[in-house]
N, C-alpha and C positions, 0 to 999 in steps of 0.2 A: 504494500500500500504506500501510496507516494506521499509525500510530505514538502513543505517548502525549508529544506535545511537549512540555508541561510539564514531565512528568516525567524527561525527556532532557535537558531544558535545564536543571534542577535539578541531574543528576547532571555533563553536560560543567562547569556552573561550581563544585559541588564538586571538579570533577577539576583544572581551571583554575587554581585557587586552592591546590593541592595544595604540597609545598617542589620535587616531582620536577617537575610542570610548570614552575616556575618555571623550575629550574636547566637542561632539554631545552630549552627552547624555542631551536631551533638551527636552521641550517641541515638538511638529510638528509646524515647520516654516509656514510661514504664503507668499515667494513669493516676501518681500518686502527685500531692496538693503541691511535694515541691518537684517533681517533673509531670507537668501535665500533657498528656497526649497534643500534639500539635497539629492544629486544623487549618488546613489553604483552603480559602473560598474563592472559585472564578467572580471579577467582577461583574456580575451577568447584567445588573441595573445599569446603576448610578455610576459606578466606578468608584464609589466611595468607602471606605475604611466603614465608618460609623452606620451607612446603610445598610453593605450585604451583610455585615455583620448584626446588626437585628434584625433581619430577616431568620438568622441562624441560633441566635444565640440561646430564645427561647427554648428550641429543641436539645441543646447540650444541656442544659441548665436543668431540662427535666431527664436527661440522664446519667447525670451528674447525683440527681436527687433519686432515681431510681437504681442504683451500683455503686454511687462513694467516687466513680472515675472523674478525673478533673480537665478538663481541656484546656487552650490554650488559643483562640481565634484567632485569623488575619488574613486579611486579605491581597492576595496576589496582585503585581502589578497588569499582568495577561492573560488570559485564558492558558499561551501556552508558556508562563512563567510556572502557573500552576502542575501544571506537568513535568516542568523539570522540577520543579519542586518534591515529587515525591519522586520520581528518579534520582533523585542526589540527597535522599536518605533526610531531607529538611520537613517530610510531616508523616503523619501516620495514620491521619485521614484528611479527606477533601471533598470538597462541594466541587462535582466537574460536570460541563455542559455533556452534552450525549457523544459530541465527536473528541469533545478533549480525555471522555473516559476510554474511547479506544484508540488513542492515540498511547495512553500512559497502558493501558491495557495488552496493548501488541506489545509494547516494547518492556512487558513482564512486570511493569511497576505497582501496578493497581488489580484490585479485585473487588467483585461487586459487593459494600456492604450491605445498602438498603437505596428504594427508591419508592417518593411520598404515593400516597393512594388519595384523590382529592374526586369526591363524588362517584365512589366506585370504581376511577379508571384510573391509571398509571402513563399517562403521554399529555403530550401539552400540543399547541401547534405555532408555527414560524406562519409570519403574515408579510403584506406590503401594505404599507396606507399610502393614501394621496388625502390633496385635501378634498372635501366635500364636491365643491363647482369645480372641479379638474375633469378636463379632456380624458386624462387615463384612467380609464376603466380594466388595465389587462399588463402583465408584465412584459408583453409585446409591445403594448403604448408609451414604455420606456425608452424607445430607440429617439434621440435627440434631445433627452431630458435629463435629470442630476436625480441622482441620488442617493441616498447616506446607509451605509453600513456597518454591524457593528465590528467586533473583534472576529480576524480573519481565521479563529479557529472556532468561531463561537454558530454552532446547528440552526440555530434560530435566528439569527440575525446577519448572515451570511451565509454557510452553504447551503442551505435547502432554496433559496433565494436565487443563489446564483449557478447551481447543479438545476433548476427548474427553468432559466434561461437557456441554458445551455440546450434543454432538451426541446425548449421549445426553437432550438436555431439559431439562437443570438450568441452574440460576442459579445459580455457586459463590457470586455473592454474597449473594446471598439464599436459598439452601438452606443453606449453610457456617453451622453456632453459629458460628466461631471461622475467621477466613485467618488467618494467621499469616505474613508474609513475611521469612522467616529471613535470606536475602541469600547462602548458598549451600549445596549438598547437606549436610555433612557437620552445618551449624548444626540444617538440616532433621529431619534422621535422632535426633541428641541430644537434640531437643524429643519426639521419637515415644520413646527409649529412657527418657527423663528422668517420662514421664506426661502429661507436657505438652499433647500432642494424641493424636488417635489417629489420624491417618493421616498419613504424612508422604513426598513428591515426591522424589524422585532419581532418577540414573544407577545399573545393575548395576553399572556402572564405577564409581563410587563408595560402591554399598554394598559393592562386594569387596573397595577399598580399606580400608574399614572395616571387615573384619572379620579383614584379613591386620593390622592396628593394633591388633586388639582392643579396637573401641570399642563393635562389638555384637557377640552371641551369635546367631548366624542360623538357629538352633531359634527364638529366643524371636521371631520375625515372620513376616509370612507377605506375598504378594505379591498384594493385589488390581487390579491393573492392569497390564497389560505396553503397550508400544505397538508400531506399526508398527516395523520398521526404519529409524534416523535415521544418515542420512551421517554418521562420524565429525567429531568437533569438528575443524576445519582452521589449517592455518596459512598466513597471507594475507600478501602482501606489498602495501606502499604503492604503490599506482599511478604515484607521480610514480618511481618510483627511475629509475635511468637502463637499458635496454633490457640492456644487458651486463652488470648488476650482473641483472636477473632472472635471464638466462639461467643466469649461473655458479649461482645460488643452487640455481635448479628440479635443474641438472646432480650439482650435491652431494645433494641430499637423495634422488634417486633411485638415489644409487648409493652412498651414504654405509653402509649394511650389508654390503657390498663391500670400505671402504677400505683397506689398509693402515692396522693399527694399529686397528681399531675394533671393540670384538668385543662382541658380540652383546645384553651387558647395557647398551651404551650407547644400543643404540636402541629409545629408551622413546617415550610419550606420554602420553596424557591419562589422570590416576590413577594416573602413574608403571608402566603397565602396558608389557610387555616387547613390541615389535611384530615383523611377521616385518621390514617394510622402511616405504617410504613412497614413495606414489605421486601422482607429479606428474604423472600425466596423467590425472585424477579427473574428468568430466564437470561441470559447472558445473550444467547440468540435475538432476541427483540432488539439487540443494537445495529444486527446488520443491516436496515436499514440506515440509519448515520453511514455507514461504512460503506455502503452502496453512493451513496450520496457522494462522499467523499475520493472516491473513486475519479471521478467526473473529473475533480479538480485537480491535476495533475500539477508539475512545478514548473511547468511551462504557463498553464493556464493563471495557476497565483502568481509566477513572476509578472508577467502580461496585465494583470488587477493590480499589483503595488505597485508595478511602474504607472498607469493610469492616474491610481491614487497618489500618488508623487507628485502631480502635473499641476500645477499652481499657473 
């Protein structure tokens, strides 16, 4: 499966050089108050420290109160920072979009520990808005127009987007006036509300957060694109932990909306959205979809998208 190494290894040595890298680069914690399991979250919203992080925090907090285990939050500076992050031994679990868990997945770092259940289903969906009175009605009616994308390893806010152009015939890089790669949903959505572009890549799950924030008015856009159903974003634990410490982890999170003491607002997920539970027994196969997806986008095709995105 291809990948744009350059641009990975560009982002692991921004991540590398970070003050957090510095200061983790540890042993794997062990859980206890004074070595807390260490968690990277993708910036999947805002891109902000203080958001994804209470989007999450609720959920450790109630398994923390449900096992004594003590985590340690932070958030990544990339989608695929996050990935070399548990590659390079820096977390021991993580919040990863659906193509950054088989990116760290292939290359052995990650394994499934749980993924949220919100209304009975397990998958979210990747959209495109326009505004409301816009001529495009169709990700075809993108050809000579701008628009904003998020992080270039992130399933929803870029490849299902631009794996669903491709199929339909286009060259986002060479159809697109304008890529714009914002670096995540919420950045994406503010360039579509701001005028900036006219079409712009997200998550439902993240435009809903955005409009219970009040950051858009969701009269004023309209949805030209929906896609298949995508496995919810997962949370993966580091392959090296020790076989006991998986065990307890997977045993908590499935039963963590059960525990003593944990009620129901605590068990959140991706967009800070309220789930019914979280299930650790999620097929691993349901990702090949992302991976299908991902296919598409070869390192001729992303080099061809960041040099577009480059173009000022």
């Amino acid at each position: 499966m291809k990948t744009n190494r350059f641009h990975l290894s560009a982002l692991a040595l921004a991540f590398m050089l970070t003050p957090f890298a510095a200061a983790q680069a540890q042993a794997l914690a062990d859980g206890s108050q004074q070595h807390p399991l260490r968690v990277l979250l993708i910036p999947a919203d805002g891109g902000t420290e203080s958001g994804t992080k209470a989007d999450y925090q609720p959920i450790f907090n109630a398994i923390t109160s449900s096992t004594g285990l003590h985590f340690d939050l932070t958030v990544g500076q990339s989608y695929g920072a996050v990935v070399e992050g548990m590659c390079n031994q820096l977390a021991e679990v993580a919040f990863l979009g659906p193509v950054s868990y088989v990116q760290a997945h292939d290359r052995g770092c990650a394994q499934l520990l749980a993924v949220g259940v919100q209304k009975g289903q397990s998958s979210y969906y990747a959209a495109m808005f326009a505004p409301k009175e816009s001529s495009v009605t169709s990700l075809k009616d993108l050809k000579g127009k701008r628009a904003a994308f998020g992080d270039v390893n992130s399933a929803s806010s870029f490849t299902f987007q631009m794996a669903s152009m491709i199929n339909d015939g286009m060259n986002p890089a060479q159809d697109l006036a304008e890529l714009h790669l914002t670096g995540s949903h919420a950045s994406s959505l503010a360039a579509l509300v701001q005028g900036q572009v006219d079409a712009a890549a997200l998550s439902f799950d993240s435009f809903d957060k955005a409009v219970r924030q009040g950051a858009v008015d969701p009269q004023s856009v309209k949805v030209i694109f929906k896609s298949e159903p995508i496995p919810y974003p997962p949370l993966a634990m580091n392959t090296k932990l020790p076989e006991g410490l998986k065990k307890t982890l997977k045993e908590a999170f499935s039963t963590v909306h059960q525990a003593p003491g944990v009620t129901p607002d605590m068990v959140r997920g991706y967009g800070g959205a309220k789930l019914d539970r979280y299930d650790t027994a999620f097929s691993e196969e349901q990702f090949s979809g992302p991976a299908s997806k991902m296919s598409l986008l070869t390192d001729e095709v992303k080099g061809e998208i960041l040099a577009k995105a480059a173009q000022r």
